[in-house]
N, C-alpha and C positions, 0 to 999 in steps of 0.2 A: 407226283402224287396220283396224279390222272392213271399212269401205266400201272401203279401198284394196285389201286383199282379192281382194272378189268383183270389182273391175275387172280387178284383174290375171287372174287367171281367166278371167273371161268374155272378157276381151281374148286372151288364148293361144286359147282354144278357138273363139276367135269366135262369140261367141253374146253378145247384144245384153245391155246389163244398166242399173240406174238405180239409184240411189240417192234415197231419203227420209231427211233428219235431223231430228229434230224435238223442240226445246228448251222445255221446260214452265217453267224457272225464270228469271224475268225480275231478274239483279241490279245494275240501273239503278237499277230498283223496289224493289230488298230484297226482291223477292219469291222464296223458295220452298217446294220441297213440302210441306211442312212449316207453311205459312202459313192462314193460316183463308182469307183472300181465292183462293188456289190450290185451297182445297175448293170453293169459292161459284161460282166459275169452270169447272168440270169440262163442266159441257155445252155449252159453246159452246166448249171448248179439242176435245170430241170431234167434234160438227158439223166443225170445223175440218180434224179429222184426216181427217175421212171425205172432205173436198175432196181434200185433199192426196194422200190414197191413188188418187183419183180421177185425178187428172191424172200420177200416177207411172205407172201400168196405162195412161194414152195413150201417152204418152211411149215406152213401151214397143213397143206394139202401131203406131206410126204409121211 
């Protein structure tokens, strides 16, 4: 709802906008936050995040 939002928005105003979603709880796996394997994981889920912020800020700017 939050995402749909800021498009509609930035779509009125015209002004460029992107969206990052980013799901931490795998329940394929049974995994969530809550899980000891989701604390063990934390720094490669962040390395991660910091891609993904990475190519949202191009995505943006290109």
């Amino acid at each position: 709802m939050e995402t749909a939002i800021v498009f509609a928005v930035s779509n009125h105003f015209k002004v460029p906008s992107s969206a990052l979603i980013y799901v931490s709880d795998n329940l394929i796996k049974g995994q969530t936050v809550c899980d000891e394997s989701h604390s063990k994981e934390k720094e490669v889920r962040e390395e991660i995040k910091k891609e993904v912020y990475k190519i949202g800020i191009l995505s943006l700017i290109e």
